[in-house]
C-alpha positions, 0 to 999 in steps of 0.5 A: 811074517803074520798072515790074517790077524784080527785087531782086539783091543788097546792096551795102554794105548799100543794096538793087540792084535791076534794072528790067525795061527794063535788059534792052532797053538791055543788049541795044541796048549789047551790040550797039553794042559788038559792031559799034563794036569793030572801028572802035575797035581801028582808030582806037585799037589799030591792032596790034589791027586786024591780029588776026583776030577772029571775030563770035562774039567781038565779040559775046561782047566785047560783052556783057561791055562791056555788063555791065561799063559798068552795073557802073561805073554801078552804082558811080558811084550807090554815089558818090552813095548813099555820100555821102548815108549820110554826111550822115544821109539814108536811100538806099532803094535803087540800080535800074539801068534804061533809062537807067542808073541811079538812087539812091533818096534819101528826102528832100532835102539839108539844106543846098547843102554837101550837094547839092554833094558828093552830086552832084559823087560819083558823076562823081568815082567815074566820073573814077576808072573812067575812069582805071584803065580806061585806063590797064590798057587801055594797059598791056595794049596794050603789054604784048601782052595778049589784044586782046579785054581791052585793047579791052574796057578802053579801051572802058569807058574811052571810054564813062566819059568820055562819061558824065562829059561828058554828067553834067557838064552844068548841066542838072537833074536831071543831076549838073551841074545838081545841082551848078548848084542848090548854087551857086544854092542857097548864093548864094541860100539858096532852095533852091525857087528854085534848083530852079525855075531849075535845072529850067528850065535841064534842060528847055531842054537837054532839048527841045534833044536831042530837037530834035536827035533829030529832025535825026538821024532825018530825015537817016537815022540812025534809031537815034541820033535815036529813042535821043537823043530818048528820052533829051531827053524822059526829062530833060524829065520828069525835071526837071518831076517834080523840081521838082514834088516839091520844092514837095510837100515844102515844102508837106506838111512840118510840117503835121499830118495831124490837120488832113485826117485823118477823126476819126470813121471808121466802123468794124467789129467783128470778128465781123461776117460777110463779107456783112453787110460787103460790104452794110450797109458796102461798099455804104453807105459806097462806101469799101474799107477799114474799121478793125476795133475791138472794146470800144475797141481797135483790132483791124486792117484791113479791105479789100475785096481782103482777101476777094477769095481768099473765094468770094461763097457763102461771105461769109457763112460766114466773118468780118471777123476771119479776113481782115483785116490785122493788121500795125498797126505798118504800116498805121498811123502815129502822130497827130503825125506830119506830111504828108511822113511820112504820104505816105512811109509810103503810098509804102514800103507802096502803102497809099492808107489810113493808120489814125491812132494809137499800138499799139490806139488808134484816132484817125482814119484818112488816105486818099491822097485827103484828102492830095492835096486838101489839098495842091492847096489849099496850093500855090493858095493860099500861092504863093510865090517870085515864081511865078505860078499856071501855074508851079506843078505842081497835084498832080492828085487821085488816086482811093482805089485809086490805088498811084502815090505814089513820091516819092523823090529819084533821082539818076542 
């Protein structure tokens, strides 16, 4: 979902992060603000219409509002993050981006009660934003402030309130189809069947923007009918990949990766020099990461991008031990551990291998591959929820080198 983002600060201990298309917004919203402030001081603050104001500062009012609308986005996903902590569940981070902002959840809710207060959070939040927004903006009105303050105020005011309406609807994954899923979810107590039924309610509003995106462009207004498509097809994707990630977590919870890890993975001794590797394993084996034992004792890891910094003449000057990974406690996960765990642990560290075992002891090794496969076959064959075999999102197999595995729940 997020391309280069840039880690800022911490805010109540969660990680903020910055993706790099929050930049195209923030300059799109700096300039619709700028040209839009003179509209809505007529309408809104007519005493302020009557004050001369120059470009530079509508552009300057603008920007300010730009910022400061991401810092009330910014707080409306600390709502939802906030409440997740509260219930025990691991917030990975908030990242504001092209379409405001997501917090990072690591794992479903445990119950609708759950679902139902994370998501009504974050509206919550921008319901109070709002309101002191608007009501330091009236003050400052009537109170003979500086235009461009209270004009910037009442703007954040009119925008948290479009923010809220568009949120509120029961469209998944927005927050009031997230709240539509807790009322479905406690009536039913199915929560893949209540996010199949939400998802279908997200996509139809979904192609309704875009339809309505399409009427916008053609009837001259470029740059609502391309922004508003964007938005209708951002949604759609959104909620197919929800969906899609709640039929992964039920398939891969509880199942032991003993059952699809490899128990007998061949592996290297340490002093192997880097030629010998690359010709009697790399090329042999058509694999690009081997464990490195010794005497029985798990040593590390190897990769072939671990000698990428070695020039091919000197492969066979220098020595698997000099170049492999010796973090163990991040390369590998504990044999009991389950599938859900095991894909985490790949998406944290954009690992495609996993070595199988506790502190030197070597069970079996796990690859991205092995895992997609066996989770295509779960979802073919134990299908469920009155679902047909064209509902279910296949998880398509993914090649060895392939590092795309983020699977968090996002809420925006």
């Amino acid at each position: 979902m997020f391309g280069t983002r840039w880690r800022m600060f911490r805010l109540l201990g969660i990680p903020v992060s910055v993706d790099l298309s929050w930049l195209i917004i923030l300059g799109l919203l700096t300039f619709t603000f700028a040209y839009g402030f003179p509209t809505f001081a007529r309408d809104y603050f007519p005493r302020a219409a009557e004050v001369q104001l120059s470009v530079f500062t509508y552009w300057i009012m603008g920007l300010i509002t730009a910022i400061a609308f991401f810092a009330c986005i910014l707080l409306h996903e600390l709502g939802h993050a906030a409440v997740a902590r509260s219930r025990r569940m691991p917030v990975r981070g908030i990242t504001l981006f092209l379409f405001g902002g997501v917090a990072e959840i690591s794992d479903e809710p445990s119950s609708a009660s759950d679902e139902f207060f994370m998501a009504i959070a974050g509206p919550a939040v921008t319901v109070v934003l709002a309101i002191i927004c608007g009501l330091l903006s009236w003050f400052g009105y009537t109170a003979g402030w500086a235009p461009p303050v209270y004009l910037v105020l009442g703007y954040l005011a009119f925008v948290n309130i479009m923010v809220l309406v568009f949120n509120l609807i029961p469209a998944f994954p927005l927050d009031g189809g997230r709240v539509f899923r807790s009322i479905l979810w406690g009536a039913s107590g199915n929560l893949v069947r209540s996010t199949h039924w939400a998802s279908i309610v997200g996509r139809v509003f979904a192609w309704l923007l875009i339809a309505w995106g399409v009427v916008l462009l053609f009837s001259g207004n470029l740059l609502a009918g391309i922004w508003t498509g964007l938005i209708g097809m951002f949604l759609n994707s959104a909620a197919q990949s929800a969906y899609q990630q709640i039929l992964i977590r039920k398939a891969l919870r509880g199942e032991p990766i003993r059952k699809f890890m490899n128990p007998h993975p061949v592996v290297v001794a340490p002093s192997l020099d880097l030629r010998t590797w690359v010709d009697d394993f790399v090329y042999r084996y058509h694999r690009k990461a081997f464990p490195v034992v010794e005497n029985g004792h798990l040593e590390g890891l190897i990769e072939t991008k671990s000698i990428s910094d070695t020039p091919r003449a000197e492969w066979a000057h220098h020595t698997v031990n000099e170049v492999m990974r010796r973090d163990l406690k991040k390369i590998t996960i504990p044999p009991n551990a389950d599938a859900l765990q095991a894909l985490r642990k790949m998406q944290r560290t954009g690992m495609s291998r996993l070595l199988v075992g506790e502190g030197d002891h070597l069970d079996g090794i796990l690859s991205l591959k092995d895992l997609m496969h066996f989770l295509n076959l779960k979802l073919e064959l134990e299908r469920d929820d009155g679902q047909t075999p064209d509902e279910i999102p296949m998880a398509e197999p993914v090649e060895e080198e392939d590092r795309d595995t983020d699977i968090p729940i996002r809420r925006g």
